[in-house]
N, C-alpha and C positions, 0 to 999 in steps of 0.2 A: 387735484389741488396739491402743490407743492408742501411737504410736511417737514420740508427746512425753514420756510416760512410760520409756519403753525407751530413749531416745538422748535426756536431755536438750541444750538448745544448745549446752554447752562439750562436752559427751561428743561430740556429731555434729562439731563442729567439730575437736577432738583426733583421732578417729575418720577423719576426712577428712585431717588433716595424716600423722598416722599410714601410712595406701594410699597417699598423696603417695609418702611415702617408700621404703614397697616397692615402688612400680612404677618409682621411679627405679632402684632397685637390681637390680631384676631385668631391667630395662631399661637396660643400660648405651648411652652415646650412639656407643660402639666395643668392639670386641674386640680384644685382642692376639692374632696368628696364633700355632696351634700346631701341633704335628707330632702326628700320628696316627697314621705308620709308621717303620718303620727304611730306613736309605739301603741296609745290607745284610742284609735279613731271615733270609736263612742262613748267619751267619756263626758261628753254634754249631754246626752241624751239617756243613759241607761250605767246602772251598778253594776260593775264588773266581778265576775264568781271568782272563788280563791281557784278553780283550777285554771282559767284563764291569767291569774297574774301569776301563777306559780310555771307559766312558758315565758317567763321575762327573766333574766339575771339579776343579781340584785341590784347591779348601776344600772341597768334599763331600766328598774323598777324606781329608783332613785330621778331618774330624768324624766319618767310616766308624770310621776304626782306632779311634779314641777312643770311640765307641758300642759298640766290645767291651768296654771297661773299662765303658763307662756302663752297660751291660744286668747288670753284677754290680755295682750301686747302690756305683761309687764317685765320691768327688764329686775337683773340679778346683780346682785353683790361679789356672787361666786365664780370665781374665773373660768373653772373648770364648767357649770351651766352656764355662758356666759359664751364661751365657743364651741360649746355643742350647739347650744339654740342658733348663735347666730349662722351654721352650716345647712340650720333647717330653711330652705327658698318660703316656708309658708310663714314663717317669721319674721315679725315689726316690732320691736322695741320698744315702746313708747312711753311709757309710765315706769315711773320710777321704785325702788320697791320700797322707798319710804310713803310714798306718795299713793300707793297701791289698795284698795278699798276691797278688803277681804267677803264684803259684801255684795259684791260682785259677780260670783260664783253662785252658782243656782245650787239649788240644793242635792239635786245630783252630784254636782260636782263636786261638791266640800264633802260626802259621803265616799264619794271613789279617793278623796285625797287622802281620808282618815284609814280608808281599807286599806291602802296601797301602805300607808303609814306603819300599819299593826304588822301587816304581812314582813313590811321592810326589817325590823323590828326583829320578828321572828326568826327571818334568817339570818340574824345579826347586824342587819342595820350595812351602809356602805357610805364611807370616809369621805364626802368630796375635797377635792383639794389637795389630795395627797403628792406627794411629788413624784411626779413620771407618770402622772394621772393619764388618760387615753380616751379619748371619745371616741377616738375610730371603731374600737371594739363594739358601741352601741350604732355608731353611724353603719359599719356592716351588719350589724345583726338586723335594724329595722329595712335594709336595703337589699338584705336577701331574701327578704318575707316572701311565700308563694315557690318558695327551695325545699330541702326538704328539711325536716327538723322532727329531730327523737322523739319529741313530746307531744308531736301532733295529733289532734284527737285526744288528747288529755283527758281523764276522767274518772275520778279518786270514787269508788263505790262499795260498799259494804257485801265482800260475799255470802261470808253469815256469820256466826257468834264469833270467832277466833282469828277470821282472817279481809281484808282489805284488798281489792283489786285495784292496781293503778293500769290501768287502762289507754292504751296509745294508739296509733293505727299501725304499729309495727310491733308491740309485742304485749305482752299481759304477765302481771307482775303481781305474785300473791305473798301477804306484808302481813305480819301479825298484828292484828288490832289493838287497840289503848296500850300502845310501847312506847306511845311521846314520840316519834318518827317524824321526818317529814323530806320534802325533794328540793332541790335548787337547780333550776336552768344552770347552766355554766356556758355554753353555747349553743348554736345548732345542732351538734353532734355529741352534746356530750350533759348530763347531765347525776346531780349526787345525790347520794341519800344518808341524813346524818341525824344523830340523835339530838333532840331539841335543847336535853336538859342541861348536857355535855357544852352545846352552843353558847347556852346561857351565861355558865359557870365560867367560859372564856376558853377550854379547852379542845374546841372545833368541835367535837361529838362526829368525827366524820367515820361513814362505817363503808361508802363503797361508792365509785362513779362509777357508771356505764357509760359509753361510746360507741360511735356507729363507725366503723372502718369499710373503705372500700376493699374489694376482693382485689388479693394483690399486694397491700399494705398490709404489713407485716410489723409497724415500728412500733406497736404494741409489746413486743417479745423484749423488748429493751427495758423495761418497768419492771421494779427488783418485786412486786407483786401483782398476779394479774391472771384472770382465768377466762376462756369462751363461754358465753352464756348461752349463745345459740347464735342462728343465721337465718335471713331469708334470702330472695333472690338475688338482693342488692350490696346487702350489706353482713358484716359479723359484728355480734355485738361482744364485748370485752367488757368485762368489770375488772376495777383497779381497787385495791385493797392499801390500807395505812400500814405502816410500820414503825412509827411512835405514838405513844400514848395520846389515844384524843379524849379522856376521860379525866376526871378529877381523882385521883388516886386513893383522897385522905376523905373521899365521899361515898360507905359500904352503898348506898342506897343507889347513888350516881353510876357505881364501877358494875355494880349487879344489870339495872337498867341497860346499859353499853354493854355489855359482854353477850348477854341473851340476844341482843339486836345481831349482834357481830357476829355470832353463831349462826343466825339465820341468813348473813348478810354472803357469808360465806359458801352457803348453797348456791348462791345464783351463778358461782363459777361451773359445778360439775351437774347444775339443772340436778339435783336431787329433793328428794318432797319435803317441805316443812314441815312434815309434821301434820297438817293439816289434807292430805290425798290428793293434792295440785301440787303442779310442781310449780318452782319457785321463778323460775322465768319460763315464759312460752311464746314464741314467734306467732303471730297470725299470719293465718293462710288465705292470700291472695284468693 
């Protein structure tokens, strides 16, 4: 069959303009990231433990509670939850948040909202709406999940009268007991430890992060403070240390609290003993 007849010239060339076009479209030159799971997938069915929301940051932690409401399709007021959810594919909009019937939420759930609440709270709470605000930072963290992360195996246990194991599948971490302390996700790789009461007061209480660096990466050595905690096969871990005041100055009971923590916070550079005949960071062995 003659295919001058079948496509004449304006037909093949409209024809050819036409495919142009579809294959731009289906071919976009980028993709917008989006979510393809929840930050807490049981959070209709079962109470989440404080060591499991303490592997969240606190704007994950921030987007968790509000993903209960999200998963009964109500919509937000908040701009910032507003285009994060709508990046989640498992997400429908549909109710309004005036309109939204808080009785709705099974009682599981309105207990995971109030946990996730306290917790958020504790670690000073996180600003939605701020400006240069960033959901990518949570849309990567819940889309790396199953990578590897510092905190993994988490698990805050009591070694005996004077000291506290924070427990991971990468290293063991012995913490003086009743110092008001506590940990904050910050990423995959990195994660802080800072005094609660300091947090409180408004003055950060921060006493150290740790980080997981690949062997090779070196750009830790650029941090005006910062010591090796240890290594295992994969990675070196580094603690980073403050150099302005993160305590309430005009607070003896506050500066005492902080100072004692920060003494301790400071072993974990040169792995020396707290005091307690464990050392203060220890790699687990494969």
């Amino acid at each position: 069959m003659n295919a001058k007849k079948l496509f004449p010239k304006k037909g093949c060339l409209a024809i050819a303009a036409l495919f142009a076009a579809l294959v731009v479209f289906a071919l976009p030159a980028f993709a917008e990231p989006s979510v393809h799971a929840y930050l807490l997938p049981e959070a209709d069915s079962r109470v989440y433990g404080i060591d499991e929301l303490r592997l969240l940051p606190v704007q994950a932690l921030a987007y968790a509670r509000n993903e209960i409401y999200a998963r009964h399709g109500r919509k937000f007021n908040s701009e910032e939850l507003t285009d994060y959810f709508n990046s989640c594919d498992w997400y429908d909009g549909v109710i309004s948040a005036s309109d939204f019937d808080e009785d709705s939420l099974s009682d599981v759930e309105q207990e995971n909202v109030e946990k996730i609440l306290k917790f958020e709270k504790r670690l000073g709470g996180y600003a939605l709406n701020e400006e240069g605000y960033d959901v990518s930072k949570v849309i990567d963290f819940v889309n790396s999940r199953g990578g590897y992360n510092i905190l993994s195996g988490l698990k805050v246990s009591r070694a005996d009268d004077t000291t506290v194991n924070i427990n991971t599948d990468h290293f063991v971490i012995g913490i003086p007991a009743n110092t008001g302390w506590e940990i904050e996700a910050i990423d995959n790789r990195t994660f802080a430890i800072f005094y609660v009461a300091s947090r409180e007061s408004g003055f950060g209480g921060w006493l150290a992060s740790i980080s997981a660096f690949d062997y090779g990466d070196e750009s830790y050595t650029d941090a005006p403070s910062y010591g090796v905690c240890g290594s295992d096969d994969e990675h070196v871990y580094v603690s980073f240390f403050p150099t302005d005041v993160q305590f309430d100055p005009d607070s003896e009971t506050e500066a005492k609290g902080y100072q004692k923590l920060l003494k301790w916070a400071m072993g974990l550079a040169d792995n020396e003993e707290a005091g307690t005949g464990d050392d203060v960071f220890s790699t687990v062995v494969g």
